[in-house]
N, CA, C and O atoms as a Tinker XYZ file with bonds, in Angstrom:
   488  protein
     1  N    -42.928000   -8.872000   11.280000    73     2
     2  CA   -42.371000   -9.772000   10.288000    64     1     3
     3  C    -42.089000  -11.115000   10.957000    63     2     4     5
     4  O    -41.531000  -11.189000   12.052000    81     3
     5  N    -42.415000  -11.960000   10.395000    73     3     6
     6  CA   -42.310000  -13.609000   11.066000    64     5     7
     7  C    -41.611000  -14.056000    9.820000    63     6     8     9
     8  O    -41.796000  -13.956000    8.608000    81     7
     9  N    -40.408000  -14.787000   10.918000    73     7    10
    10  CA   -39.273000  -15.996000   10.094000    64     9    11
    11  C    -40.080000  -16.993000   10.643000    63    10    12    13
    12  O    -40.829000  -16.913000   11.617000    81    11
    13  N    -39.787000  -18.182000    9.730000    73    11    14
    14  CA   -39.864000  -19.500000    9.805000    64    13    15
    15  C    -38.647000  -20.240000   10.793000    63    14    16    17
    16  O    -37.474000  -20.133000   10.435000    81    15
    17  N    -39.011000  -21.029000   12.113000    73    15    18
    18  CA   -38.129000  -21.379000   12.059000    64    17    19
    19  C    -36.623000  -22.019000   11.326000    63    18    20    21
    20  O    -35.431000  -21.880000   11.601000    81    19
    21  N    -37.449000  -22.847000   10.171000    73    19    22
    22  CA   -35.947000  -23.043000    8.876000    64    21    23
    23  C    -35.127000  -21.649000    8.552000    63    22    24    25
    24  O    -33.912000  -21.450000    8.549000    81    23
    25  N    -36.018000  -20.922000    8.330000    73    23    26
    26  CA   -35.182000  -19.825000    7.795000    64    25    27
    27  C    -34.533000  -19.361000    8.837000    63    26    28    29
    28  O    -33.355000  -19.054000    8.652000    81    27
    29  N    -35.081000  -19.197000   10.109000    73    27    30
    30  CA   -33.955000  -18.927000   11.274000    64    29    31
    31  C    -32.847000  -19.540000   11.191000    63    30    32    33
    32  O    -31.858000  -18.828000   11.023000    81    31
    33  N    -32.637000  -21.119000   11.286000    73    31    34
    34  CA   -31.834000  -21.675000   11.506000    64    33    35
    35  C    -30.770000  -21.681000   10.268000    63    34    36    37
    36  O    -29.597000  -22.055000   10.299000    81    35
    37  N    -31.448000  -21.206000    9.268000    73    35    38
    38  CA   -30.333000  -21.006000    8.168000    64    37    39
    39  C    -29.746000  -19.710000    8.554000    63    38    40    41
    40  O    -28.526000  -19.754000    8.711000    81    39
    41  N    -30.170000  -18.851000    8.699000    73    39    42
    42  CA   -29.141000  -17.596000    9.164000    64    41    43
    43  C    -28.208000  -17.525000   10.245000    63    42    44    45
    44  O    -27.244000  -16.760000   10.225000    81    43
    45  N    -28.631000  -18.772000   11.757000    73    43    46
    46  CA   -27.948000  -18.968000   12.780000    64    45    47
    47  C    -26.669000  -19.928000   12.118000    63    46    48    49
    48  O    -25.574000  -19.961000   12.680000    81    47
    49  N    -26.885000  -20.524000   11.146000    73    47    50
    50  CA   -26.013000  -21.353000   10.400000    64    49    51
    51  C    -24.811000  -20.511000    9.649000    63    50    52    53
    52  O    -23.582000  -20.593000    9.656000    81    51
    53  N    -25.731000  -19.697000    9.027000    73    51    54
    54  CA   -24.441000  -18.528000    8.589000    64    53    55
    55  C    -24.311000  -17.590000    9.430000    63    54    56    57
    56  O    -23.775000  -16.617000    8.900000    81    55
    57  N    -24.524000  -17.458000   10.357000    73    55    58
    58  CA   -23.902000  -16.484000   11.445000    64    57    59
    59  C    -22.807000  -17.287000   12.139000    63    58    60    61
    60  O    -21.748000  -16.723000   12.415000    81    59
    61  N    -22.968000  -18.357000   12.388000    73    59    62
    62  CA   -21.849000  -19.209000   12.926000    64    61    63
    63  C    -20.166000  -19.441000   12.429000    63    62    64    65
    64  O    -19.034000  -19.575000   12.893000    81    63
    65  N    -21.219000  -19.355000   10.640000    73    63    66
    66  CA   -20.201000  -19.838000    9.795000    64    65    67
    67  C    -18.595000  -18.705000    9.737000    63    66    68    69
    68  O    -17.381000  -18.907000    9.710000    81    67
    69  N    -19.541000  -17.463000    9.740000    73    67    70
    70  CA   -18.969000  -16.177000    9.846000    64    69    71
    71  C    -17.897000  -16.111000   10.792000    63    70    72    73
    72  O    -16.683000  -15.979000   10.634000    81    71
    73  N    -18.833000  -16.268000   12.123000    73    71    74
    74  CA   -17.873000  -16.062000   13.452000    64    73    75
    75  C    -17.012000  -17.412000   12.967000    63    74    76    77
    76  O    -15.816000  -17.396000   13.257000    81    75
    77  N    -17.360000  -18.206000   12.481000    73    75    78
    78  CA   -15.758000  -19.520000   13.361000    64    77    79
    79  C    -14.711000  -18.524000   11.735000    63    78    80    81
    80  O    -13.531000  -18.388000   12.059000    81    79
    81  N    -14.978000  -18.003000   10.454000    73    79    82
    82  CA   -13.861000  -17.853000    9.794000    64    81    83
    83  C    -13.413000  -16.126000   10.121000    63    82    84    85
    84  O    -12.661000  -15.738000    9.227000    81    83
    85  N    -13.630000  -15.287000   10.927000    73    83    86
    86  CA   -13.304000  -14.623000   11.221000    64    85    87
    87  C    -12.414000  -15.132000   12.615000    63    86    88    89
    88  O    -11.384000  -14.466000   12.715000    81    87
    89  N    -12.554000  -16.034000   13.581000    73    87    90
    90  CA   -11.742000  -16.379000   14.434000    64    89    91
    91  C    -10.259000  -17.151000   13.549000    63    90    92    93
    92  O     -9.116000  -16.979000   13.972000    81    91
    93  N    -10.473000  -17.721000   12.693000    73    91    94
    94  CA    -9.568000  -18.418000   11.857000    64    93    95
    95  C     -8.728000  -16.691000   11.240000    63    94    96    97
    96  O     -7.608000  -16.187000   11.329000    81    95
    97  N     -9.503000  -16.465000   10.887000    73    95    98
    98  CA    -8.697000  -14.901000   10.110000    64    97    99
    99  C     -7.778000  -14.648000   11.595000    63    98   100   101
   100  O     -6.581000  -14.929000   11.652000    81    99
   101  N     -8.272000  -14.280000   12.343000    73    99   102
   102  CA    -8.035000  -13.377000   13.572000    64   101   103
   103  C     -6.359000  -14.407000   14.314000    63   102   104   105
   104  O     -5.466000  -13.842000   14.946000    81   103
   105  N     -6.369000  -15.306000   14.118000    73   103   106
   106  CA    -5.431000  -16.341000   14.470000    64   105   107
   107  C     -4.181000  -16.208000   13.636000    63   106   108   109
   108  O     -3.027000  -16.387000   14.025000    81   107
   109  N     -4.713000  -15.760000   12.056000    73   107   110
   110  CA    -3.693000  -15.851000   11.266000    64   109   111
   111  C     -2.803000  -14.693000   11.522000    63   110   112   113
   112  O     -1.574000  -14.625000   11.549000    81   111
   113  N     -3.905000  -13.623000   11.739000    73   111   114
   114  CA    -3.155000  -12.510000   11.688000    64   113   115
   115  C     -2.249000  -12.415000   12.919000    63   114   116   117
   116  O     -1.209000  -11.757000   12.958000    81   115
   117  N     -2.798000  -13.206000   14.003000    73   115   118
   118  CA    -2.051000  -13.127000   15.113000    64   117   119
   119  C     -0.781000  -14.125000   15.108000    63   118   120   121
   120  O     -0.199000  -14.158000   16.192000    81   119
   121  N     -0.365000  -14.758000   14.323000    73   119   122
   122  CA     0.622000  -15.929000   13.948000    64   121   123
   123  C      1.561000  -14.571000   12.984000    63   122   124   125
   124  O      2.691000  -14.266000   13.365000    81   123
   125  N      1.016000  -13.973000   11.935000    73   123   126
   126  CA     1.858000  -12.903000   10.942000    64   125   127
   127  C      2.046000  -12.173000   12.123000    63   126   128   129
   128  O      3.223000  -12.382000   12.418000    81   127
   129  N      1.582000  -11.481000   12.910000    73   127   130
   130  CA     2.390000  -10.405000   13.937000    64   129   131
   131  C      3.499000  -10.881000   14.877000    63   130   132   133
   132  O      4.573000  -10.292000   14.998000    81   131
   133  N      3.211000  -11.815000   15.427000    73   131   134
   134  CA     4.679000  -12.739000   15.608000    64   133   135
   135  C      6.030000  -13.113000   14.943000    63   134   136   137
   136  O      7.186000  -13.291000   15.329000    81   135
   137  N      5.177000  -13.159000   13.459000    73   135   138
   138  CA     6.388000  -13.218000   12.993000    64   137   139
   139  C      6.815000  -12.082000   12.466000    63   138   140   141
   140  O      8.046000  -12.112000   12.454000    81   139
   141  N      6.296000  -10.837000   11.909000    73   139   142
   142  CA     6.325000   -9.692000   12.032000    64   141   143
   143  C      7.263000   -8.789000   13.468000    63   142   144   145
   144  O      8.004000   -7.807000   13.478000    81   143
   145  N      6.835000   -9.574000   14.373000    73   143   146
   146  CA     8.079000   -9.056000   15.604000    64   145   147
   147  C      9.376000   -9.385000   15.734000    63   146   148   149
   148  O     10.508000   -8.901000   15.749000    81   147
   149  N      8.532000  -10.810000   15.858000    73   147   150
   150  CA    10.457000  -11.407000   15.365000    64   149   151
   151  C     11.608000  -10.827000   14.440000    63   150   152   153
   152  O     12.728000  -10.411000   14.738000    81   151
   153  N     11.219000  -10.893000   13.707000    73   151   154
   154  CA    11.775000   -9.555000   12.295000    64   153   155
   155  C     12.183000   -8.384000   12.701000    63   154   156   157
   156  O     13.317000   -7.947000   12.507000    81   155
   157  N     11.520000   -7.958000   13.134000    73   155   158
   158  CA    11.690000   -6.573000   13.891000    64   157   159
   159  C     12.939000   -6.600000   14.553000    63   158   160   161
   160  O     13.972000   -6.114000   14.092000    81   159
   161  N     12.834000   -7.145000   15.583000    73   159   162
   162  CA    13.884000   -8.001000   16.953000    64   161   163
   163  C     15.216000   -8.328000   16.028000    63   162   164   165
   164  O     16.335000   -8.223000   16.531000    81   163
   165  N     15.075000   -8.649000   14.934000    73   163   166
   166  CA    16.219000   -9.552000   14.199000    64   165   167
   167  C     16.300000   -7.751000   13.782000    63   166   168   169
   168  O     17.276000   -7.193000   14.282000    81   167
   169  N     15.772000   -7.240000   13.300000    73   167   170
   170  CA    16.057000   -6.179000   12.126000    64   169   171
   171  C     16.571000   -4.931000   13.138000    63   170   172   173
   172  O     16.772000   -3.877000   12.535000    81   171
   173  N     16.737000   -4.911000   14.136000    73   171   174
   174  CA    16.996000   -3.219000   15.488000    64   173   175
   175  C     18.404000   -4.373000   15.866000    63   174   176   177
   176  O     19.474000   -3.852000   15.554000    81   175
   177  N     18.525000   -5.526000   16.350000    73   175   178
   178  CA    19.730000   -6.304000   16.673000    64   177   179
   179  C     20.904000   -6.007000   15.352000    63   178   180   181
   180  O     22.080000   -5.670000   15.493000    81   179
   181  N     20.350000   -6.189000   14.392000    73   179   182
   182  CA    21.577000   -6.209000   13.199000    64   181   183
   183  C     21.975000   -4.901000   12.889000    63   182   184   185
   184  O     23.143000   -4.542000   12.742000    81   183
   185  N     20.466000   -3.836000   12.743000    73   183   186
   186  CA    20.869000   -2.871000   11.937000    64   185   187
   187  C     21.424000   -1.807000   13.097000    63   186   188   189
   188  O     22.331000   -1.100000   12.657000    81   187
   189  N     21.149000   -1.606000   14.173000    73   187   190
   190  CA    21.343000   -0.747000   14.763000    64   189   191
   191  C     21.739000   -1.391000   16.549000    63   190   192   193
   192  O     21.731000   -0.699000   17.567000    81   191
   193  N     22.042000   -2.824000   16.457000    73   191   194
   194  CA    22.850000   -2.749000   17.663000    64   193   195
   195  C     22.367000   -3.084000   19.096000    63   194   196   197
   196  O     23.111000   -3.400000   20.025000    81   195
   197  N     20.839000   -2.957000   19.156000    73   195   198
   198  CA    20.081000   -2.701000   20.522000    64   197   199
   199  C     20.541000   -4.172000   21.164000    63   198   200   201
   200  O     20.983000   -5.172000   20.598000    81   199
   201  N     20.308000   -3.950000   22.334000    73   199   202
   202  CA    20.375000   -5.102000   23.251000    64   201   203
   203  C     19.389000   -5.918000   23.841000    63   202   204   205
   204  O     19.576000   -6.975000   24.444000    81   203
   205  N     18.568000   -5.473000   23.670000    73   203   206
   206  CA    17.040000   -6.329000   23.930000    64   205   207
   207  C     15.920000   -5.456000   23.661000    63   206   208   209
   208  O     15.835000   -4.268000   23.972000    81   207
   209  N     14.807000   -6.384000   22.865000    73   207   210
   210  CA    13.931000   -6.132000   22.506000    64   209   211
   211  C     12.837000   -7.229000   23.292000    63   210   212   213
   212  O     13.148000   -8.376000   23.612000    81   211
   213  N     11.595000   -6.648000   23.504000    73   211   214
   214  CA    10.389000   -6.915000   24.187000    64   213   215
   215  C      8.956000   -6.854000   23.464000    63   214   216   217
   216  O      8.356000   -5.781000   23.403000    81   215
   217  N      8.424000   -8.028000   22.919000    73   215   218
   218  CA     6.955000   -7.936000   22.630000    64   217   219
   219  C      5.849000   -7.620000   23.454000    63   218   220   221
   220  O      5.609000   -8.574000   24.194000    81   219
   221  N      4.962000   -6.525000   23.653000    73   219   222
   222  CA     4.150000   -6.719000   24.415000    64   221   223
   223  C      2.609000   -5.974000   24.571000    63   222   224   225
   224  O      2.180000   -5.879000   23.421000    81   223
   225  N      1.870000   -5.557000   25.280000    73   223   226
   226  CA     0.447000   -5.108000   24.633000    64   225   227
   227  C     -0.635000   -6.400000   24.347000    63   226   228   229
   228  O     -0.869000   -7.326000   25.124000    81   227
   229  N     -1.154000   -6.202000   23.149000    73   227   230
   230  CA    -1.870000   -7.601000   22.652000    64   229   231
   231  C     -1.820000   -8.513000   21.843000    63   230   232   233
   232  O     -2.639000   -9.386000   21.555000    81   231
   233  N     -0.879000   -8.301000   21.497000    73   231   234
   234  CA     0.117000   -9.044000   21.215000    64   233   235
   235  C      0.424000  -10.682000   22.270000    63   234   236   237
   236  O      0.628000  -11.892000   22.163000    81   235
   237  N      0.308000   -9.904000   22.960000    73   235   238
   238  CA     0.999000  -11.235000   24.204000    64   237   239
   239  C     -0.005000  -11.612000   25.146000    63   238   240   241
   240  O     -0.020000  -12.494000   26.006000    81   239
   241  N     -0.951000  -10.641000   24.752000    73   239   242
   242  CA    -2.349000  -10.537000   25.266000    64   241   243
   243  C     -3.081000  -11.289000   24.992000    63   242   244   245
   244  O     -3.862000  -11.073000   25.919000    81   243
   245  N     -3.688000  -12.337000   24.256000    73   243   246
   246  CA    -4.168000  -12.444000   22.922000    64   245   247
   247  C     -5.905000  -12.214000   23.469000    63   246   248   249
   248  O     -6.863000  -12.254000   22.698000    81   247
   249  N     -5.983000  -12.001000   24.801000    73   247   250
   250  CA    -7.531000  -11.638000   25.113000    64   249   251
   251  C     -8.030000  -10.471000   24.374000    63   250   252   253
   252  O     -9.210000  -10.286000   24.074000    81   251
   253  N     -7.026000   -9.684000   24.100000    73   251   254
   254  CA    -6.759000   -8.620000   24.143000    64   253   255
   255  C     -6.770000   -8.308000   21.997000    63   254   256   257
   256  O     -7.367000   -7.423000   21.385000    81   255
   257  N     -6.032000   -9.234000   21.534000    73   255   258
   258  CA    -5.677000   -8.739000   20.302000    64   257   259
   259  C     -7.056000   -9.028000   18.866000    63   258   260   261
   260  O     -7.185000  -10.072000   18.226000    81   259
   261  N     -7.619000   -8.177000   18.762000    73   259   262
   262  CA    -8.156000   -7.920000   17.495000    64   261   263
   263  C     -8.094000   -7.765000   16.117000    63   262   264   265
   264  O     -6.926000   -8.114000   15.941000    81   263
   265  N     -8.522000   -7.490000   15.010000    73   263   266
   266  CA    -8.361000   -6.979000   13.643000    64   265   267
   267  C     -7.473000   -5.786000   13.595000    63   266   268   269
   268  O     -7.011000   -5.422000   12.514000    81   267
   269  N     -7.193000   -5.124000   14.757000    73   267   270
   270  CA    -6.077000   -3.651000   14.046000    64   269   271
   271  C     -5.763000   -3.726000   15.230000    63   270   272   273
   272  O     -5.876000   -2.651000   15.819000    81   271
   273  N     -5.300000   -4.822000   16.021000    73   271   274
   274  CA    -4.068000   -4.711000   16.890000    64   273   275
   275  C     -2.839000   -4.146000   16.138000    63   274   276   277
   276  O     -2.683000   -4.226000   14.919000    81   275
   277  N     -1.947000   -3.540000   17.048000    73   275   278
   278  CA    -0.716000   -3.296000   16.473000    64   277   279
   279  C      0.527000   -3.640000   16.916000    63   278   280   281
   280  O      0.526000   -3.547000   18.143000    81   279
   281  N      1.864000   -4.085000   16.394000    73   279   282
   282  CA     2.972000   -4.360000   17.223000    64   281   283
   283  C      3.913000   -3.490000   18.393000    63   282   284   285
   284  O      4.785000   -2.661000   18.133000    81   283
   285  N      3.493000   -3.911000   19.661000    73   283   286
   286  CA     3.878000   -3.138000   21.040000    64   285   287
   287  C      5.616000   -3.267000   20.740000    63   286   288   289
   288  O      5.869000   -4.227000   20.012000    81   287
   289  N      6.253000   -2.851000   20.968000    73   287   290
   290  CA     8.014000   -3.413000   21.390000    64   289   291
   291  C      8.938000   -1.924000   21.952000    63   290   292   293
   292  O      9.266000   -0.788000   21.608000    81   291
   293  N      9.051000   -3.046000   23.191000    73   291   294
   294  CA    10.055000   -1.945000   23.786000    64   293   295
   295  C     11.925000   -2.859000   23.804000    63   294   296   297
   296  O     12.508000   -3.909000   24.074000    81   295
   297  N     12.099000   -1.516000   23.311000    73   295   298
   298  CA    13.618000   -1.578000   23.434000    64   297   299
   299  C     14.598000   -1.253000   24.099000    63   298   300   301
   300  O     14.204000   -0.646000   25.095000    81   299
   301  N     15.735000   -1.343000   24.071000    73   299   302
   302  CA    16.911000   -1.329000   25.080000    64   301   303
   303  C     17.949000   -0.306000   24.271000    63   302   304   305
   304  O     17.489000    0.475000   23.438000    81   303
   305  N     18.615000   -0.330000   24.407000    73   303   306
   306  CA    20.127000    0.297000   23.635000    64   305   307
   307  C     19.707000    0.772000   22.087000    63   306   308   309
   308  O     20.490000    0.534000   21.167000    81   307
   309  N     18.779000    1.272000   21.905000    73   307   310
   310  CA    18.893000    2.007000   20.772000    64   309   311
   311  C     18.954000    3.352000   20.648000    63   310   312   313
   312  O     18.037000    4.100000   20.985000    81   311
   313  N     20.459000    3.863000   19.971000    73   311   314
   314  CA    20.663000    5.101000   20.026000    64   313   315
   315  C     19.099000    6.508000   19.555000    63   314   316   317
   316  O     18.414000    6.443000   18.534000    81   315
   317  N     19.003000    7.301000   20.368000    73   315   318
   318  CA    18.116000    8.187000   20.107000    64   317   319
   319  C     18.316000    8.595000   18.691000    63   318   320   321
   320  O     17.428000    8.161000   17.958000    81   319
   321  N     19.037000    9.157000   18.222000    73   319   322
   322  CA    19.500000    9.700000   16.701000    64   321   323
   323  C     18.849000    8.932000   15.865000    63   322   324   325
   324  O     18.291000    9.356000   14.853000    81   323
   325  N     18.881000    7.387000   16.337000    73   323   326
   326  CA    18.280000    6.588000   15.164000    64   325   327
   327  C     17.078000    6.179000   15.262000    63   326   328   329
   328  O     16.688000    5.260000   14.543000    81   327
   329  N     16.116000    6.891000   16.332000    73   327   330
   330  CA    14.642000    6.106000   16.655000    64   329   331
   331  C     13.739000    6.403000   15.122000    63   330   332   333
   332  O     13.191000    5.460000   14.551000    81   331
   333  N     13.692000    7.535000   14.681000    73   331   334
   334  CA    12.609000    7.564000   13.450000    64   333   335
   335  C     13.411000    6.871000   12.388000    63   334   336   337
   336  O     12.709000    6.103000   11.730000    81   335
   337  N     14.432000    6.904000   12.091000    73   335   338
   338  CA    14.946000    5.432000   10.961000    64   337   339
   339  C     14.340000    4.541000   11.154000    63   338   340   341
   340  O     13.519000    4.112000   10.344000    81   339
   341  N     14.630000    3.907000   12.525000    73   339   342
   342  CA    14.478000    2.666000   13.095000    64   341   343
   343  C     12.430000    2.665000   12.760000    63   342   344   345
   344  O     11.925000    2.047000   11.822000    81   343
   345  N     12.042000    3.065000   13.251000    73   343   346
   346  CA    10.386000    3.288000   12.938000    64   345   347
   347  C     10.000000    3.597000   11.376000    63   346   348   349
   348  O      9.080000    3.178000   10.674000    81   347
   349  N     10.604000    4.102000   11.233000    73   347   350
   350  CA    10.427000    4.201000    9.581000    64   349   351
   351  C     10.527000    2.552000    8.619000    63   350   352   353
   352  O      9.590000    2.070000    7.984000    81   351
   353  N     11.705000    2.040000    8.740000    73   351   354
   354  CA    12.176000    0.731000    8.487000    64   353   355
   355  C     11.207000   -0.122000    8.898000    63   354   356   357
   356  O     10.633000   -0.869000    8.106000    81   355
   357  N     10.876000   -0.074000   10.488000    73   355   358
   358  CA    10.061000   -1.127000   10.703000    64   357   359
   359  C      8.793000   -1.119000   10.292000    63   358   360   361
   360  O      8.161000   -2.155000   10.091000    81   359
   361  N      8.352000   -0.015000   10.145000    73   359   362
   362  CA     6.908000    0.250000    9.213000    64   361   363
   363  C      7.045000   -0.302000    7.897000    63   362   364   365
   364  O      6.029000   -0.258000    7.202000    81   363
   365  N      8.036000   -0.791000    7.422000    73   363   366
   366  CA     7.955000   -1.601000    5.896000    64   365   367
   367  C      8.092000   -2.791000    6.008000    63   366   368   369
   368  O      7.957000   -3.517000    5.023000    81   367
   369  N      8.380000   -3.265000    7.177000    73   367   370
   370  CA     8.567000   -4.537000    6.912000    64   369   371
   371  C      7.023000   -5.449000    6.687000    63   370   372   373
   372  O      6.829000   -6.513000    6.098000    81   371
   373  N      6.195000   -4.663000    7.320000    73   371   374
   374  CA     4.771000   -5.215000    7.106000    64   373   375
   375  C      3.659000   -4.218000    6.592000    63   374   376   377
   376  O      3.415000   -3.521000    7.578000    81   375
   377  N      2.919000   -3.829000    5.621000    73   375   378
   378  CA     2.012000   -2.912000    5.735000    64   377   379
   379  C      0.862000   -3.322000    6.929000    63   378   380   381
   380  O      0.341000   -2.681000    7.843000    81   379
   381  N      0.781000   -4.270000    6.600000    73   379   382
   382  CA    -0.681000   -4.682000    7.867000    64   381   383
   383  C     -0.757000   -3.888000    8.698000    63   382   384   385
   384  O     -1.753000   -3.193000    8.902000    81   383
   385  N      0.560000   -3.842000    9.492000    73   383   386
   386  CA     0.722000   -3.653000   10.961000    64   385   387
   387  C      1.383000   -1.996000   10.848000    63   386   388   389
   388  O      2.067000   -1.339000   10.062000    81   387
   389  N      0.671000   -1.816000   12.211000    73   387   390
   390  CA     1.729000   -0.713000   12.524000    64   389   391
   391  C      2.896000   -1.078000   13.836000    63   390   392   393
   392  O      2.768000   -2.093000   14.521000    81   391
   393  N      3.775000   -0.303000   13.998000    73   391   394
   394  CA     5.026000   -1.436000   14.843000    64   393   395
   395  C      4.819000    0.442000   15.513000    63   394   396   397
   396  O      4.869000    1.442000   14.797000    81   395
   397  N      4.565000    0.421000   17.209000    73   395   398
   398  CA     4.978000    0.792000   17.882000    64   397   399
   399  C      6.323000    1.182000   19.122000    63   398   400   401
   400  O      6.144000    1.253000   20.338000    81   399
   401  N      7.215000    1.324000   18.629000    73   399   402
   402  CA     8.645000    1.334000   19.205000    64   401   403
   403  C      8.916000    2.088000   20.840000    63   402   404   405
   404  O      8.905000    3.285000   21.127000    81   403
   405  N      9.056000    1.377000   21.369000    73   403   406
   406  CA     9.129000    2.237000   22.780000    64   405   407
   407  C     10.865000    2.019000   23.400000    63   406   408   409
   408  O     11.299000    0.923000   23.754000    81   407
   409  N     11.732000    3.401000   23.422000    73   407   410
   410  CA    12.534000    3.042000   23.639000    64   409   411
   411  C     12.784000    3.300000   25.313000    63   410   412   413
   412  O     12.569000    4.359000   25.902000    81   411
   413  N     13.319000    1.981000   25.932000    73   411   414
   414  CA    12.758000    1.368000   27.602000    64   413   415
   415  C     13.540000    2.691000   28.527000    63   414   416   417
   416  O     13.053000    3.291000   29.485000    81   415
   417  N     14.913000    2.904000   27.880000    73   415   418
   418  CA    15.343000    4.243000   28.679000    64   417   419
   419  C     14.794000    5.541000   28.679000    63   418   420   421
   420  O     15.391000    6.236000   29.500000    81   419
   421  N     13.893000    6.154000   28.087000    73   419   422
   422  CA    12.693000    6.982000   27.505000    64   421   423
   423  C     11.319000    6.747000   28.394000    63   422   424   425
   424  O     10.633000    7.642000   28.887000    81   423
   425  N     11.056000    5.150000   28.489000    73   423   426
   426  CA     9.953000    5.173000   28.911000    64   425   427
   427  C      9.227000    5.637000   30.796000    63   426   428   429
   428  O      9.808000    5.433000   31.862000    81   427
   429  N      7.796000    6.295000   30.581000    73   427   430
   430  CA     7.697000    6.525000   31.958000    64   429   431
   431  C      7.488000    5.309000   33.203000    63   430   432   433
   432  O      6.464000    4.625000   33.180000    81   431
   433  N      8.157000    5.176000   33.894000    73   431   434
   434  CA     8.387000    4.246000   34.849000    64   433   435
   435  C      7.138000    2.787000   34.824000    63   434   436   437
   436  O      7.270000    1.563000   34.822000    81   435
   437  N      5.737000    3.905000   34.806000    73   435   438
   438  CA     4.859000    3.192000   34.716000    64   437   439
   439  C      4.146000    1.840000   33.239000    63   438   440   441
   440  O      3.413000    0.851000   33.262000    81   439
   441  N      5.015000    2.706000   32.023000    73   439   442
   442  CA     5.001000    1.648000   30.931000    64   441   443
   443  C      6.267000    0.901000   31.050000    63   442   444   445
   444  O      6.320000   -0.229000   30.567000    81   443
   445  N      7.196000    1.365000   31.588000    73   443   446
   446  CA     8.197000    0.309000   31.644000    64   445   447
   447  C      7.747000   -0.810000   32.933000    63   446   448   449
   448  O      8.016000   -1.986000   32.689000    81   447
   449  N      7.388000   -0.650000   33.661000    73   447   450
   450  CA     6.593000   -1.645000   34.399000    64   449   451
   451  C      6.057000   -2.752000   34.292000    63   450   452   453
   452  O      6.227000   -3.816000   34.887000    81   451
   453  N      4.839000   -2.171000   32.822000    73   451   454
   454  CA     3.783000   -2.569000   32.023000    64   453   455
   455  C      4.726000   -3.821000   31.268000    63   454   456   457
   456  O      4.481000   -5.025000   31.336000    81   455
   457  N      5.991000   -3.101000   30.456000    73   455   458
   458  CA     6.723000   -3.893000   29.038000    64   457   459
   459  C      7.281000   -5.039000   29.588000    63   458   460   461
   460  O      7.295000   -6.116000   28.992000    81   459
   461  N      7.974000   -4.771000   31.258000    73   459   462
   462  CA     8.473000   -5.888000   31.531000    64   461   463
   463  C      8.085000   -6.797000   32.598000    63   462   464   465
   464  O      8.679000   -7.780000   33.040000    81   463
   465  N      6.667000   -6.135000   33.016000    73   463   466
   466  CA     5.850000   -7.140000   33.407000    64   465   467
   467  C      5.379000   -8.054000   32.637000    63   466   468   469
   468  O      5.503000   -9.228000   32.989000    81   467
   469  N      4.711000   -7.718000   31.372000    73   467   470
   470  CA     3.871000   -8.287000   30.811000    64   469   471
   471  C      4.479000   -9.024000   29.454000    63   470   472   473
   472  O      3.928000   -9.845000   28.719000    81   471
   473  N      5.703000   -8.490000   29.385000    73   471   474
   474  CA     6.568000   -8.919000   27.861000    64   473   475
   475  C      7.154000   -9.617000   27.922000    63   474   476   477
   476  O      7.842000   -9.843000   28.917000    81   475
   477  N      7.150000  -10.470000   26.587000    73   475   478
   478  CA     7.862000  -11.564000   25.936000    64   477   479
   479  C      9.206000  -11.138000   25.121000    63   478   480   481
   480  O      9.188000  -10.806000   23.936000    81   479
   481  N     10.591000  -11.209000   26.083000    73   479   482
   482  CA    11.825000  -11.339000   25.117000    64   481   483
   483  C     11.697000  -12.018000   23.677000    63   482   484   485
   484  O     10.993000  -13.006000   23.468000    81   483
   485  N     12.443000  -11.384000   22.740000    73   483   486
   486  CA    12.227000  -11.736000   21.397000    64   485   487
   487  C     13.769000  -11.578000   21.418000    63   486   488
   488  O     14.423000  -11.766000   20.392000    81   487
């Protein structure tokens, strides 16, 4: 099968077009998960007390963050009793996302390493 060069260049045209509004998508969503954390951070501080919260993964990555990235956050002082509330809650605040909760006294040495090597206080 032989394209014409024109007709090539019309498809390299919409292939382009594609990639630059999927990078535009991919930006937005990465601007809503930010603020999606933040929230979070505001919403474990008020409702339940914790003492620091940590963004991190790909999130903070952004080499790293794709179409079904999800929100990394490790926490500090949040009572055990209340971790599946606390995960439950934060799963509504966004459907998009899923919010991964890591609580930092729980975690194995080696992801706590990871959270506060690589993480952004919120």
């Amino acid at each position: 099968m032989h394209i014409s060069p024109d007709k090539m260049e019309t498809y390299r045209a919409t292939a382009r077009l594609r990639a630059a509004e999927e990078r535009r998508e991919l930006a937005l969503r990465h601007e809503r998960a930010w603020s999606v954390a933040r929230q979070a951070a505001e919403f474990l501080r008020r409702e339940y007390g914790v003492d620091r919260v940590v963004v991190f993964g790909s999130l903070v990555r952004i080499e790293l963050f794709h179409p079904r990235s999800d929100i990394d956050l490790g926490v500090w002082g949040l009572d055990e009793k209340h971790y599946y509330r606390a995960v439950a809650r934060l799963l509504a605040l966004d459907p998009a996302f899923e919010i991964d909760l890591v609580m930092a006294e729980e975690a194995p040495v080696s992801l706590l390493a990871r959270i506060q090597g690589e993480g952004k206080d919120l």
